[in-house]
SELUM-607226 format. One record per residue: residue number from 1; x, y, z of N, C-alpha, C, CB in turn. Coordinates in Angstrom, 1 decimal. Glycine has a CB too. Layout:
BEGIN
- NUM | X | Y | Z | X | Y | Z | X | Y | Z | X | Y | Z
...
This chain:
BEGIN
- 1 | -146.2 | -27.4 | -201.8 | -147.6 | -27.3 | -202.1 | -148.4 | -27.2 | -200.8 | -148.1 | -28.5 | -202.9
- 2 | -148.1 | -27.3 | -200.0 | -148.6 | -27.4 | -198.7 | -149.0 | -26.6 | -198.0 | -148.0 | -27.7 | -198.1
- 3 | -147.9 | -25.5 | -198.4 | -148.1 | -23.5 | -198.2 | -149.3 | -23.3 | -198.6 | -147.1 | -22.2 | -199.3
- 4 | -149.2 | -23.7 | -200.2 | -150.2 | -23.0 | -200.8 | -151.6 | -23.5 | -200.8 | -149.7 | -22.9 | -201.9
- 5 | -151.5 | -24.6 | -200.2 | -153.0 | -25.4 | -199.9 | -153.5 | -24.8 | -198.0 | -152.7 | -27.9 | -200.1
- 6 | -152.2 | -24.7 | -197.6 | -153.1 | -23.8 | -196.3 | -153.3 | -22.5 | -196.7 | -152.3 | -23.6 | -194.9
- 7 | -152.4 | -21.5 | -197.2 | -153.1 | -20.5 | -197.9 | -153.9 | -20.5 | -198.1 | -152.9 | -20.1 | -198.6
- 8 | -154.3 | -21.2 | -199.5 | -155.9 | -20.8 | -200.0 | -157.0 | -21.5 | -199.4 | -156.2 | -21.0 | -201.5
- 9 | -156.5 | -22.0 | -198.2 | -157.8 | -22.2 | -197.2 | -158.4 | -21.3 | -196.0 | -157.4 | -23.3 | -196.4
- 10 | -157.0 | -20.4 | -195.4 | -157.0 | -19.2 | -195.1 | -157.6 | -18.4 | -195.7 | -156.2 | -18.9 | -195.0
- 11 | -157.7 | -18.3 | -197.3 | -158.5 | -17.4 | -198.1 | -159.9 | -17.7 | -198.2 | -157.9 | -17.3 | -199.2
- 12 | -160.1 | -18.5 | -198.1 | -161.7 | -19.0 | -198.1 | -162.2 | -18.6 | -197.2 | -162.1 | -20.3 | -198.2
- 13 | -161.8 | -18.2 | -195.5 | -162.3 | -17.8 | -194.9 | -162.2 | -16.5 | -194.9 | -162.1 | -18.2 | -194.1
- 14 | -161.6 | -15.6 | -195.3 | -160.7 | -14.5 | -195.3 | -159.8 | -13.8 | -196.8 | -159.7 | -15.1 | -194.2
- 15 | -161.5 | -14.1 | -197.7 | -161.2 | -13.8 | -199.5 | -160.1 | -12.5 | -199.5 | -162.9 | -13.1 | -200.6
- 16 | -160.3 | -11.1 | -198.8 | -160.0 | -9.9 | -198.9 | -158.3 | -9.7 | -198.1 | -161.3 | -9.0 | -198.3
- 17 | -158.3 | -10.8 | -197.7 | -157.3 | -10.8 | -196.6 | -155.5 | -10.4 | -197.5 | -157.4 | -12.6 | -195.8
- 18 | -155.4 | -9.2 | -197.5 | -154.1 | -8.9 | -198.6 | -152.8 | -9.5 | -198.0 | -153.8 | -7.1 | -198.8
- 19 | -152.8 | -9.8 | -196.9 | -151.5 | -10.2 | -196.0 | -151.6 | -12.1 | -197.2 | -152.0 | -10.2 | -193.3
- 20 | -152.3 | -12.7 | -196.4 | -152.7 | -13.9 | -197.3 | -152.6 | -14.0 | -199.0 | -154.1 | -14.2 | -197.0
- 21 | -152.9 | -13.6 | -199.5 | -152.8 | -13.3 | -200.9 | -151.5 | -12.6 | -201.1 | -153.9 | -12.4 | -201.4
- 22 | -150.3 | -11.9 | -200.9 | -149.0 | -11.3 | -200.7 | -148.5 | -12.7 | -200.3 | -148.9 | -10.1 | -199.6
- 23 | -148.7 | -13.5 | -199.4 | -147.9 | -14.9 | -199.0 | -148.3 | -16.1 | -200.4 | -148.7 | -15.5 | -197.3
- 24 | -149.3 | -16.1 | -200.7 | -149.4 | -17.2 | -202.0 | -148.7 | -16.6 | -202.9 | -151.0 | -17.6 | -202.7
- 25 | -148.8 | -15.6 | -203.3 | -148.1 | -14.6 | -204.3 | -146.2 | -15.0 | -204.1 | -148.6 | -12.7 | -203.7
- 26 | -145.7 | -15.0 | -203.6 | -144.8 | -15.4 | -202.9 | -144.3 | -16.8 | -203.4 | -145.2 | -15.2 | -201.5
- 27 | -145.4 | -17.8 | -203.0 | -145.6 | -18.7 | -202.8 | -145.2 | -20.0 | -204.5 | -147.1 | -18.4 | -202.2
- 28 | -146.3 | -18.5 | -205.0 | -146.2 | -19.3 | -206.4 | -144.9 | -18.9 | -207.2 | -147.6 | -19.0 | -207.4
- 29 | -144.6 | -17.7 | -206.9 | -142.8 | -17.3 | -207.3 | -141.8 | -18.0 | -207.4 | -142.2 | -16.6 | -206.6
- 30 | -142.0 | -18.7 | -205.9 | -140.9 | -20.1 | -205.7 | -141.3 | -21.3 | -206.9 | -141.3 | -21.1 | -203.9
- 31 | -142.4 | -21.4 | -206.8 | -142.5 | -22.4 | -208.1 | -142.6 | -22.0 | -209.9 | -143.8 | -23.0 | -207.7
- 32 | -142.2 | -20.6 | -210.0 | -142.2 | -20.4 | -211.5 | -143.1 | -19.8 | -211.7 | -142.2 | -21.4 | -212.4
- 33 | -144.5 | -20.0 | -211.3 | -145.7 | -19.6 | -211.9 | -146.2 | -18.0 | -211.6 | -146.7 | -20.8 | -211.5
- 34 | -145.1 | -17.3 | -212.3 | -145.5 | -15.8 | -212.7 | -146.8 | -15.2 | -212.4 | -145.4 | -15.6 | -214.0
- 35 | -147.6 | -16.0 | -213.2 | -148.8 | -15.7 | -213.9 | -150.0 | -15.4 | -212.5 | -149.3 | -17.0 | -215.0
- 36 | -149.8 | -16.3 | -212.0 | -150.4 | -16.7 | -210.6 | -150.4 | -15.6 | -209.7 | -149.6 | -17.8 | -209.9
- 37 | -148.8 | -15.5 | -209.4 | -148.4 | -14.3 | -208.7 | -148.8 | -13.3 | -209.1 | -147.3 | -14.1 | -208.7
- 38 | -148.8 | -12.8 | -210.5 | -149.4 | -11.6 | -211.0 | -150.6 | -11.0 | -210.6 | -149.5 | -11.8 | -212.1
- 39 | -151.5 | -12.0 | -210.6 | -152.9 | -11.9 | -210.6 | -153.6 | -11.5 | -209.1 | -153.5 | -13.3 | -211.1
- 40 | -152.7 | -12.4 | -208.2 | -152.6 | -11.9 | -206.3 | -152.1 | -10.4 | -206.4 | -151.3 | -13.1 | -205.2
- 41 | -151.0 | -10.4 | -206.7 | -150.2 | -8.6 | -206.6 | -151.3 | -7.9 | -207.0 | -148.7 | -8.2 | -207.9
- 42 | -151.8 | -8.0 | -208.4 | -152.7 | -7.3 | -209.0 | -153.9 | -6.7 | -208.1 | -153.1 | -8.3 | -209.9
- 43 | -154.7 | -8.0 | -207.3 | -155.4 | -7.8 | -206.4 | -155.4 | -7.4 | -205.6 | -155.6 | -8.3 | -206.1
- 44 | -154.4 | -7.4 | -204.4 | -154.1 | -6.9 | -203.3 | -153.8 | -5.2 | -203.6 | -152.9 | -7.7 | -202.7
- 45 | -153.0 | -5.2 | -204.6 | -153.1 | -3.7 | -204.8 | -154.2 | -2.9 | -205.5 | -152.1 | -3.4 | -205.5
- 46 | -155.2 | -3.5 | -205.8 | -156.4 | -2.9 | -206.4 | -157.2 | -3.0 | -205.0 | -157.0 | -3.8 | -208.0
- 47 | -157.2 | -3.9 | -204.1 | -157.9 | -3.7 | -203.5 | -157.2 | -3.1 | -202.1 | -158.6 | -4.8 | -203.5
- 48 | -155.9 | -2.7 | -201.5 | -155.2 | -2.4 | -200.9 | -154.1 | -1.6 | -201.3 | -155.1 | -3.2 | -200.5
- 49 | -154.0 | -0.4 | -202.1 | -152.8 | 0.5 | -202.9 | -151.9 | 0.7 | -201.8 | -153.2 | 2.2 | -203.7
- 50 | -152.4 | 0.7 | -200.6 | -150.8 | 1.3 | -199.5 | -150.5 | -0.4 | -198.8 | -151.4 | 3.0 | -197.5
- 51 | -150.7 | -1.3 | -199.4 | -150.2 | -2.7 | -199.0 | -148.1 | -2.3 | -199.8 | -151.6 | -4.5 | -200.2
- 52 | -147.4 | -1.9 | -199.7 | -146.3 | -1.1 | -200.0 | -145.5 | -2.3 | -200.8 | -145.6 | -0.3 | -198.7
- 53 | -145.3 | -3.5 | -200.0 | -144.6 | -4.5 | -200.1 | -145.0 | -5.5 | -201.5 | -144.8 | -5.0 | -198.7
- 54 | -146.1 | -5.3 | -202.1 | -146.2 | -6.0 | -203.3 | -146.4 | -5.1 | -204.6 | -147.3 | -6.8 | -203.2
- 55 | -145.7 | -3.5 | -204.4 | -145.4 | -3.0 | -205.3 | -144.0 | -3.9 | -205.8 | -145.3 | -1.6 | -204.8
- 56 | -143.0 | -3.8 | -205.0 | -141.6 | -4.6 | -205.2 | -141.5 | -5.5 | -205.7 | -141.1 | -5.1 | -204.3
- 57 | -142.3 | -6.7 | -205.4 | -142.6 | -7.6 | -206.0 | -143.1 | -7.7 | -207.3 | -143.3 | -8.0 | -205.2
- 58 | -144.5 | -6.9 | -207.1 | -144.7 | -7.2 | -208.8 | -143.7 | -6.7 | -209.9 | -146.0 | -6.5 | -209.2
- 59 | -143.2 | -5.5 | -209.2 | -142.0 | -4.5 | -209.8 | -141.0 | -5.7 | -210.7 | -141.0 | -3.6 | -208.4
- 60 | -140.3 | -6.7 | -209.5 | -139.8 | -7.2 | -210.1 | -140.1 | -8.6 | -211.1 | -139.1 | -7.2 | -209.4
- 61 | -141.0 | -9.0 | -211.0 | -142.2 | -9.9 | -211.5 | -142.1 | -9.6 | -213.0 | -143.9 | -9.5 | -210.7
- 62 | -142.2 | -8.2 | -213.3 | -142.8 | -7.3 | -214.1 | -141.6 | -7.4 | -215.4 | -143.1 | -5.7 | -213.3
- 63 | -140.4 | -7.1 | -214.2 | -139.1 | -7.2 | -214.8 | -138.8 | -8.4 | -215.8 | -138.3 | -7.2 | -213.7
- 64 | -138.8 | -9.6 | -214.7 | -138.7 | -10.9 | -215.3 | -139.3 | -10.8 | -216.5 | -139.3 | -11.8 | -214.7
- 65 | -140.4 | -10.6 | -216.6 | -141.3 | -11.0 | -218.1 | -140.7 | -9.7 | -219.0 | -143.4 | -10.9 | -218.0
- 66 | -139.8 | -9.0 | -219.0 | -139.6 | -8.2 | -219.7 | -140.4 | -7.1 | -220.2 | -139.4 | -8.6 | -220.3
- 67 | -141.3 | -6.9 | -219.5 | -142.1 | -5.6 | -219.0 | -141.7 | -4.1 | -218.4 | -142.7 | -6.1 | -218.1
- 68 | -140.9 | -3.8 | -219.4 | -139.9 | -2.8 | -217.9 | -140.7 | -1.6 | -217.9 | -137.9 | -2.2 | -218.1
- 69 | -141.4 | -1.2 | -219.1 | -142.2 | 0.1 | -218.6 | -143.2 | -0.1 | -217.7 | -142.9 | 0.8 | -219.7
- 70 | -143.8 | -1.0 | -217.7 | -144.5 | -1.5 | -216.5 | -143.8 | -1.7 | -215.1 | -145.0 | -2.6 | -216.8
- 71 | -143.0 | -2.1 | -215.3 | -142.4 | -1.9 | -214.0 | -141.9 | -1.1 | -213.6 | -141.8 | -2.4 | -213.8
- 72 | -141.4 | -0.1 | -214.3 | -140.7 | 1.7 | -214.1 | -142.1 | 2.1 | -213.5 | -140.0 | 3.0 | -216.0
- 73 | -143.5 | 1.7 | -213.8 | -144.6 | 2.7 | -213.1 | -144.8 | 1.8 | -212.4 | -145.9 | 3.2 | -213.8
- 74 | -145.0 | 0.5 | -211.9 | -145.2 | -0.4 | -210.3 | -144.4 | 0.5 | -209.3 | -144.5 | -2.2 | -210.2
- 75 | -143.1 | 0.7 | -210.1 | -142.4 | 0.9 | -209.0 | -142.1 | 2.5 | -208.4 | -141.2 | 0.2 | -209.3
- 76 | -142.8 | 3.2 | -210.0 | -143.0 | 4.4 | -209.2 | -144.0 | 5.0 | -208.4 | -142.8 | 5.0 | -209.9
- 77 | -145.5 | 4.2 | -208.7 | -146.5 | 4.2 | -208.0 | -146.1 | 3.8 | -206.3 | -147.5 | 3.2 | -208.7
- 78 | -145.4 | 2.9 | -206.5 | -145.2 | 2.2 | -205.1 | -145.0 | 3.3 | -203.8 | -143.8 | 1.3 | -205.2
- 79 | -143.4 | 4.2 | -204.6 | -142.5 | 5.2 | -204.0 | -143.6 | 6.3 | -203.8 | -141.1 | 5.6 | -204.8
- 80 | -144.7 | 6.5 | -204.3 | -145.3 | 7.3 | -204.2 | -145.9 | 7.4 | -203.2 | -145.9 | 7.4 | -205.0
- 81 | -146.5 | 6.2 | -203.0 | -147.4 | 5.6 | -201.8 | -146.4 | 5.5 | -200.8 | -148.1 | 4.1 | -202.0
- 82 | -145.3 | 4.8 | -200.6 | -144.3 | 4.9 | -199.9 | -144.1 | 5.8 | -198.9 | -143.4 | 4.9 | -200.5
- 83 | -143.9 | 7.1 | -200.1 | -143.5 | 8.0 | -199.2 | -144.8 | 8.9 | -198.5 | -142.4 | 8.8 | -200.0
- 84 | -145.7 | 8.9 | -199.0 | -147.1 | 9.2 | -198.5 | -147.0 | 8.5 | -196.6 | -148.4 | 8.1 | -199.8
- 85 | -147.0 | 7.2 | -196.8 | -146.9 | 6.4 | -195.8 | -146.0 | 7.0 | -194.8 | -146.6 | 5.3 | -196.2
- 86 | -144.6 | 7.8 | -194.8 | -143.8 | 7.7 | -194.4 | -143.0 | 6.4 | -194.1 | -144.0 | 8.2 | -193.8
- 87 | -143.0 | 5.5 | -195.1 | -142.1 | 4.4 | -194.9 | -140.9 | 3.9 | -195.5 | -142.6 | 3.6 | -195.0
- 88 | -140.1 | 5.3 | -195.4 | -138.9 | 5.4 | -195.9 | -137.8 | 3.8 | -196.4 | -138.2 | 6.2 | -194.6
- 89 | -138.2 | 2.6 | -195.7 | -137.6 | 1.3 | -196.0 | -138.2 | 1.3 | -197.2 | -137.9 | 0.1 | -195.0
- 90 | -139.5 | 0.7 | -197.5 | -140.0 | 0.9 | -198.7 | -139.6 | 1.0 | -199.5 | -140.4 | 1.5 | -198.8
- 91 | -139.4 | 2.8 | -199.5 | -139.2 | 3.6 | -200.9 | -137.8 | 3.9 | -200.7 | -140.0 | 5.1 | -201.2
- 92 | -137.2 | 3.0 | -200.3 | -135.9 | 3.0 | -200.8 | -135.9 | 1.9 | -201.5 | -135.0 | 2.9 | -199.9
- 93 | -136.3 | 0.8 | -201.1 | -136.1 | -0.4 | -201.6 | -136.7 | -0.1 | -203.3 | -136.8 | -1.6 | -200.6
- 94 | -137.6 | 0.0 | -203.2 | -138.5 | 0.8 | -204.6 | -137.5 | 1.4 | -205.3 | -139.8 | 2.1 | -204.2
- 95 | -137.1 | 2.5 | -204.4 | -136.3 | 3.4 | -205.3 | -135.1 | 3.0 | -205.9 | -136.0 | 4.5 | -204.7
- 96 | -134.4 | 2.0 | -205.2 | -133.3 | 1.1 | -205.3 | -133.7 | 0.4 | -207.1 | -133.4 | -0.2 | -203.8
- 97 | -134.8 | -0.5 | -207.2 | -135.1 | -1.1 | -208.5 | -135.4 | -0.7 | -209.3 | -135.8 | -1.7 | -208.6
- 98 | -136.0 | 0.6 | -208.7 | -136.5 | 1.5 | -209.6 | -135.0 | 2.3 | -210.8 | -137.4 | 2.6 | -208.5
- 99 | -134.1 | 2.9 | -210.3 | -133.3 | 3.1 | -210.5 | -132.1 | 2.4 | -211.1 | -133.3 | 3.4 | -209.8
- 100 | -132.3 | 0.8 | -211.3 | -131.6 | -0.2 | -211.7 | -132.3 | -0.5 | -212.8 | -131.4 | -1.1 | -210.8
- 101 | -133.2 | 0.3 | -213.2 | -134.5 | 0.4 | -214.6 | -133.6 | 1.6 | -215.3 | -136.6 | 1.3 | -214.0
- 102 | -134.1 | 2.6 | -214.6 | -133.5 | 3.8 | -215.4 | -132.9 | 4.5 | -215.9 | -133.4 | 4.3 | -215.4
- 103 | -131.3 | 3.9 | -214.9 | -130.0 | 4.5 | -215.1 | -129.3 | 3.5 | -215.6 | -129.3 | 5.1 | -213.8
């Protein structure tokens, strides 16, 4: 709890801060609470789409809850952006889960 109480103190100074919000997100994963996580991913990518790294995440987030068409498009949005970026690590990794969906 400790993470997460310096986190969202960091965020109070620094609401928009997607690096910080990606770390609570994280944060609250370790402890079960999906929902939580959801809502940070959610954000950071609405307010940050080439933040690359919480495509994955929600991707697999998405999974968990048994969401998989949702997550076949997290994760194909991601690779999209990915490869836009040139960040071939990425959209592999993307393409990796992605593909463990489909096939």
């Amino acid at each position: 709890m400790e993470r997460i109480n310096k986190l969202k103190e960091f965020l109070q100074g620094s609401p928009d801060d997607s690096f910080l919000k990606h770390a609570l997100a994280l944060e609250y994963i370790k402890l079960n609470d999906d929902a939580a996580a959801r809502v940070l991913f959610e954000e950071v990518l609405a307010h940050e789409p080439e933040y690359v790294g919480s495509y994955y995440h929600l991707g697999k987030l998405l999974e968990r809850a048994g969401e998989t068409t949702a997550a076949i498009s997290v994760y194909e949005k991601g690779m999209e952006i990915a490869k836009g970026l040139k960040d071939m690590h990425a959209y592999n990794e993307l393409q990796a889960a992605h593909e463990d969906l489909v096939y």
